[in-house]
KOLGUTI-248303 format. One record per residue (C-alpha): x, y, z. Coordinates in nm, 2 decimals. Each point is the difference from the previous one (the first is absolute). Last residue first. Layout:
<sites>
<site east="X" north="Y" up="Z"/>
...
</sites>
This chain:
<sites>
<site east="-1.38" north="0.32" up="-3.93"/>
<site east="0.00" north="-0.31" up="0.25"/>
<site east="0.37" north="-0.07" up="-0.04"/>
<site east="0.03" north="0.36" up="0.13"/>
<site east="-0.20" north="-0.10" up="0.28"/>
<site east="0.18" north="-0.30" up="0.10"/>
<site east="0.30" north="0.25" up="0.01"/>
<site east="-0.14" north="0.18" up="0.25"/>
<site east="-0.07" north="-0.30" up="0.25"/>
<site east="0.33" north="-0.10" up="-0.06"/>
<site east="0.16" north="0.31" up="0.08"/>
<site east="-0.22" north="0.07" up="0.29"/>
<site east="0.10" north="-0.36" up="0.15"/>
<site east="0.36" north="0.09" up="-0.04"/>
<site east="-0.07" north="0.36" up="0.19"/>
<site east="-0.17" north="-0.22" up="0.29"/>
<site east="0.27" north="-0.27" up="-0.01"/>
<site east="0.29" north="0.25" up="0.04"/>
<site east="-0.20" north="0.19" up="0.29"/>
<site east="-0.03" north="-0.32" up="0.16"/>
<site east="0.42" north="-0.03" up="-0.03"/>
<site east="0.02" north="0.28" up="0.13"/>
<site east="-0.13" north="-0.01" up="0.30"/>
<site east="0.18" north="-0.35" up="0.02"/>
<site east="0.33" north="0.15" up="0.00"/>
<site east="-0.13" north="0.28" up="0.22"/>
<site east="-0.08" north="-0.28" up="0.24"/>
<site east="0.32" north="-0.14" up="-0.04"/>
<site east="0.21" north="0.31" up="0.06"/>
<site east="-0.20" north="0.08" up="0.31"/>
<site east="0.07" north="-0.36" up="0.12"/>
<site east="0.37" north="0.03" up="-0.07"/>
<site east="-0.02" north="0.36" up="0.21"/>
<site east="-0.19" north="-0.15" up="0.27"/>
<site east="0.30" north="-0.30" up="0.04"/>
<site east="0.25" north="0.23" up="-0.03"/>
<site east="-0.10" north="0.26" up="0.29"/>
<site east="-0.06" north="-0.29" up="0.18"/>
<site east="-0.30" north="0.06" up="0.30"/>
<site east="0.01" north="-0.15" up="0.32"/>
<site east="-0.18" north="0.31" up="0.11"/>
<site east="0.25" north="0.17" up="0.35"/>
<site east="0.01" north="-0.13" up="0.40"/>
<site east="0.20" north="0.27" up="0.15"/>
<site east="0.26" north="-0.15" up="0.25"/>
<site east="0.14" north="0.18" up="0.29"/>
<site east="-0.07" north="-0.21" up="0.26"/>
<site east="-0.28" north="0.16" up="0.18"/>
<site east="-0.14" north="0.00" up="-0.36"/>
<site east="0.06" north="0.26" up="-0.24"/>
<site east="-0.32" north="0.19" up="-0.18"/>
<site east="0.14" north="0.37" up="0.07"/>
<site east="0.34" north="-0.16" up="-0.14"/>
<site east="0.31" north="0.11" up="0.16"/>
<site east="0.08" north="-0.32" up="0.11"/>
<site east="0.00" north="-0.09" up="-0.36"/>
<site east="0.07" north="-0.42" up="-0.02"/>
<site east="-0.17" north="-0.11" up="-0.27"/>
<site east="-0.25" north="-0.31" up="0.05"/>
<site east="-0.18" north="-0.12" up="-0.29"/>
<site east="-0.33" north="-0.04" up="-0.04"/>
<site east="-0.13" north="-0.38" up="0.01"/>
<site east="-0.14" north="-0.12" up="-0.28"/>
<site east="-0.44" north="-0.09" up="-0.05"/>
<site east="0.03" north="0.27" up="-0.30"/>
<site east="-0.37" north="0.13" up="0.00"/>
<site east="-0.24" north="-0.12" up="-0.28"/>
<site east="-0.17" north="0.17" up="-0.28"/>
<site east="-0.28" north="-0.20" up="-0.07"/>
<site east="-0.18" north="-0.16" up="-0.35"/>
<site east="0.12" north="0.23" up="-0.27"/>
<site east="-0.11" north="-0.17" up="-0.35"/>
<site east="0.14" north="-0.08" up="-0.31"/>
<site east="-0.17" north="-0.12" up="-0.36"/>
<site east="-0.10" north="-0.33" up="-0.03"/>
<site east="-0.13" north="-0.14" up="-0.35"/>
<site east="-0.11" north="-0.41" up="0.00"/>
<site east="0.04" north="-0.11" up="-0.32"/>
<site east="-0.35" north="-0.22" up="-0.11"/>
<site east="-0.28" north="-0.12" up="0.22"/>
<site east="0.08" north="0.23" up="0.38"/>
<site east="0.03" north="0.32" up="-0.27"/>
<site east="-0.33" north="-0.08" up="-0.16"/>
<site east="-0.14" north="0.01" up="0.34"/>
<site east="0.10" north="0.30" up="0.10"/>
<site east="-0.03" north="0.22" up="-0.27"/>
<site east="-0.36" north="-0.17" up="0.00"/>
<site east="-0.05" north="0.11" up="0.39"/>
<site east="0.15" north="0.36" up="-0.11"/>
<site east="0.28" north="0.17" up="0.12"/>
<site east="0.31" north="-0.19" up="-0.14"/>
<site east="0.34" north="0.01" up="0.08"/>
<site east="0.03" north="-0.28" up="0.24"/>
<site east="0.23" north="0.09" up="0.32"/>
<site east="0.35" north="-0.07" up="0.08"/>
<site east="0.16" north="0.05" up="0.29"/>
<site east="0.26" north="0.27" up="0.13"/>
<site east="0.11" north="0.08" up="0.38"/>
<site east="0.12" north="0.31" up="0.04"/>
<site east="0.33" north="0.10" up="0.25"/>
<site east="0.01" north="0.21" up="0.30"/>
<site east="0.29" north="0.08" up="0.21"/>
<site east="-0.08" north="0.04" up="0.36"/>
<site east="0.06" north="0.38" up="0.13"/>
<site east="0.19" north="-0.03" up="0.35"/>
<site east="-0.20" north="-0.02" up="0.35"/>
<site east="-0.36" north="0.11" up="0.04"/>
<site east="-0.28" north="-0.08" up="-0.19"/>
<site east="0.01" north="0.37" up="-0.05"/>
<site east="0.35" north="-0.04" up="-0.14"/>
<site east="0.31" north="0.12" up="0.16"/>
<site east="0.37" north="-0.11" up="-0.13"/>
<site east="-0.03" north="0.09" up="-0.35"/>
<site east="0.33" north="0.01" up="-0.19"/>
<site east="-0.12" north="-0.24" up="-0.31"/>
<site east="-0.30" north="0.20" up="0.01"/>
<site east="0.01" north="0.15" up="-0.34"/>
<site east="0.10" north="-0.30" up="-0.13"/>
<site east="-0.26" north="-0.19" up="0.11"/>
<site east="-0.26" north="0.24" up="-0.16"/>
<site east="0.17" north="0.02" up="-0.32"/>
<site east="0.00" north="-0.42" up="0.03"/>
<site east="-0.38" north="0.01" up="0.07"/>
<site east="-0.06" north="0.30" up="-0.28"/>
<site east="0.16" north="-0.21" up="-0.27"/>
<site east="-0.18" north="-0.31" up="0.12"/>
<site east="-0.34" north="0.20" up="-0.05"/>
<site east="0.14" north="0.11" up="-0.36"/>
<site east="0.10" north="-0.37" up="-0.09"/>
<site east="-0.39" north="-0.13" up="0.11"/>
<site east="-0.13" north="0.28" up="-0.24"/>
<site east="0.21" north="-0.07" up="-0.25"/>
<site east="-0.03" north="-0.36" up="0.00"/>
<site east="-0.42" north="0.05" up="0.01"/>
<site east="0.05" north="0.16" up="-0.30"/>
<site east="0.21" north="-0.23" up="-0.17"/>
<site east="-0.23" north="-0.26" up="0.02"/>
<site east="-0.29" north="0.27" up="-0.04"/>
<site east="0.12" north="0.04" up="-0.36"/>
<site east="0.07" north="-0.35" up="-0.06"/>
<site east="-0.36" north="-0.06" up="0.04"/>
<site east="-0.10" north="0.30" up="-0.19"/>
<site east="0.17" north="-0.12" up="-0.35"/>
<site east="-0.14" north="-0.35" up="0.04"/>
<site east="0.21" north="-0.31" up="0.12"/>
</sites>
């Protein structure tokens, strides 16, 4: 692997780590939403990850497919949580049923909070990689002089 291959290996991780950043911040923002244009509560949203060939050129390509194949990270959707919302019952609740219930985002505090955590985790890692690969590159230029 070259020194701008691994480069845009851990740039596409950063870029698909800051999107899932701004999913979860967005989920958590509306874990109390009970009115959506769609109508009904806020679904929770989640990205969907896949890897993609880091090269841009038909050769980069196809020298890639012979020897070590090099992925980097891609977003391919942002899907909708397909759960239920759950029911609270709030009588009081502008949004409450006829029988009192208020459907809320089947969203766990816990759960978005662990995957915020990981995806900073792995935001940092990529920035890691990126400052190691600068290192090495710079230090294969000192060899050089």
């Amino acid at each position: 692997m070259d020194f701008l291959s691994a480069l845009k290996v851990s740039a596409s991780g950063l870029s698909a780590q800051r999107l899932r950043m701004n999913v979860i911040s967005g989920n958590l923002a509306n874990i109390n939403t009970t009115r959506t244009i769609e109508g009904g509560p806020y679904r929770r949203r989640d990205v969907v990850f896949a890897a993609e060939p880091v090269s841009s050129t038909f050769r980069d390509t196809l020298n890639s497919e012979i020897a070590n194949k090099i992925f980097g990270v891609s977003v391919v959707d942002i899907v909708k949580d397909k759960k239920e919302p759950k029911l609270v019952y709030d009588p009081n609740h502008p949004d409450a049923n006829k029988m009192g219930y208020v459907a809320l985002p089947n969203i766990n505090l816990i759960e978005e909070m662990v995957n915020m955590l990981s995806a900073t985790r792995s935001y940092e890692a990529n920035v890691t990689a990126i400052n190691a690969s600068k290192s090495m590159a710079l230090r294969a230029l000192e060899i050089g002089r």
